[in-house]
VEXDREN-2710 file (C-alpha; in Angstrom, 1 decimal):
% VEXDREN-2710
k/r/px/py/pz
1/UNK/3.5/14.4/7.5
2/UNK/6.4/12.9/5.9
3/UNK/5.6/9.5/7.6
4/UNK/2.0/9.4/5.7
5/UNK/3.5/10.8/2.7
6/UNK/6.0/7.5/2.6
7/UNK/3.3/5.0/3.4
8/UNK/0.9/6.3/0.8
9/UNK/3.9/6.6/-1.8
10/UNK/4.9/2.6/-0.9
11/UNK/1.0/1.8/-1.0
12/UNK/0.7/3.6/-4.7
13/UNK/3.9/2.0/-5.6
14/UNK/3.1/-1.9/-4.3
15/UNK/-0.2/-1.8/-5.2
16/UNK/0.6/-0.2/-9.4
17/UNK/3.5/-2.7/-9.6
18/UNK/1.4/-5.5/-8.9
19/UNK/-1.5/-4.8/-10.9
20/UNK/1.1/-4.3/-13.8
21/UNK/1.7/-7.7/-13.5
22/UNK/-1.6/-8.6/-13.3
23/UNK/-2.6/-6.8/-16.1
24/UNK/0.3/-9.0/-17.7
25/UNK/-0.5/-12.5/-16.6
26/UNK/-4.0/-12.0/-15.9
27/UNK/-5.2/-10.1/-19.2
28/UNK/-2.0/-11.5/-21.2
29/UNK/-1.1/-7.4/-22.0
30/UNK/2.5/-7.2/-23.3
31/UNK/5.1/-8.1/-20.8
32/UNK/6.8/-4.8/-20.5
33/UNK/3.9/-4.5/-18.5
34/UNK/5.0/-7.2/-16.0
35/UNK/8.8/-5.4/-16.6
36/UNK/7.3/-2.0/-15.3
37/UNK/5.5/-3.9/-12.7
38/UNK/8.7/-5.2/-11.2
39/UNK/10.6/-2.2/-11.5
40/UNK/8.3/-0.3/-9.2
41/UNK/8.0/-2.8/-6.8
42/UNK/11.2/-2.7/-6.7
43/UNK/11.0/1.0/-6.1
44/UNK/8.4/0.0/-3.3
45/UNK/10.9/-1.6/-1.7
46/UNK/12.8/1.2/-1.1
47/UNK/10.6/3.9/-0.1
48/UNK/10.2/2.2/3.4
49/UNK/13.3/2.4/4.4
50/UNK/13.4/6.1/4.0
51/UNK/11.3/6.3/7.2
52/UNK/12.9/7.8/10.5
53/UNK/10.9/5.0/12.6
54/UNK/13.8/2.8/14.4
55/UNK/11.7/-0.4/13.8
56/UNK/11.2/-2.5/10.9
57/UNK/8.3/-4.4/11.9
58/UNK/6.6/-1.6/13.4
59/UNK/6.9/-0.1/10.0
60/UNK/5.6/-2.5/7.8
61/UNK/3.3/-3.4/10.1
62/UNK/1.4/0.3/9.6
63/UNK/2.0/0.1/6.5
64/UNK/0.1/-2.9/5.9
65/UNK/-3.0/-1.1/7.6
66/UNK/-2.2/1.6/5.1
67/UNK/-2.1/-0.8/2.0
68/UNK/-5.4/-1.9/3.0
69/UNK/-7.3/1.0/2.6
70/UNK/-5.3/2.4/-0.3
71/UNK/-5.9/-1.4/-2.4
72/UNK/-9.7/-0.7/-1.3
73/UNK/-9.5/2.8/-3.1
74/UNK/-7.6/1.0/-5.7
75/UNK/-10.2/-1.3/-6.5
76/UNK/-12.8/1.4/-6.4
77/UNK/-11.1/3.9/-8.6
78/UNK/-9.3/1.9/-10.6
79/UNK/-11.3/-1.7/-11.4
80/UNK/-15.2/0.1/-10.2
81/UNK/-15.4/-2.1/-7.8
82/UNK/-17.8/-0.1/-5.0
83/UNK/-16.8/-0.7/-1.3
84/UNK/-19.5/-1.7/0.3
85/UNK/-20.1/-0.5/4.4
86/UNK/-18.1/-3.6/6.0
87/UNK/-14.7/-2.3/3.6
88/UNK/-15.2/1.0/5.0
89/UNK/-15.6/0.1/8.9
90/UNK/-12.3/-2.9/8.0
91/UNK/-10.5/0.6/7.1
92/UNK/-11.3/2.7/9.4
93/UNK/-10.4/0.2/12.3
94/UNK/-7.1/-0.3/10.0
95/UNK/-6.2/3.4/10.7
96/UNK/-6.8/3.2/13.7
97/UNK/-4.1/0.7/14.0
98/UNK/-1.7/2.1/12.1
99/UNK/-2.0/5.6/14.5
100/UNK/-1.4/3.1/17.6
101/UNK/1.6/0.9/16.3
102/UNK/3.4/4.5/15.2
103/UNK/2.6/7.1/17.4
104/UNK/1.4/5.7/20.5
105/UNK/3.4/7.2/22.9
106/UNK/6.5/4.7/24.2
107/UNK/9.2/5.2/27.1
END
């Protein structure tokens, strides 16, 4: 449970810093949005390495099947931008792969 907890917490983080800076250079909003931004993405590059998973690659890797769906529930929530069938079945398959990479079993 902690494991999802992390990569959701990374996604929120990665995903919120960079639309900060969107919102900065994209809309031209004040640049202590684009300062916030980077903060938390710093911040996102922390949370990872709280996980107990040996590997690096394996993590990011699952967490880039994470990011996915969380930056389509993003865009949905956030900008009201509808997923449409094909996002949802790209997700699902991207969970699917994320429950492989981390706990298939290994020797």
């Amino acid at each position: 449970m902690k494991a999802v907890f992390l990569f959701i917490l990374a996604g929120l983080a990665e995903i919120g810093g960079g639309y900060l800076i969107w919102l900065w250079l994209r809309e031209s909003l004040s640049v202590w949005y684009g300062i916030f931004g980077g903060i938390i993405l710093v911040v996102y590059g922390i949370i990872p390495t709280f996980q107990q998973f040996p590997s690096f690659g394996r993590v990011y890797a699952a967490y880039g099947g994470v990011f996915i769906v969380l930056s389509i529930l993003w865009g949905w929530w956030i900008d009201g931008k509808t997923p449409d069938l094909y996002d949802w079945i790209g997700a699902f398959i991207c969970l699917i792969g994320v429950t492989i990479i981390i706990w298939a079993p290994r020797q």
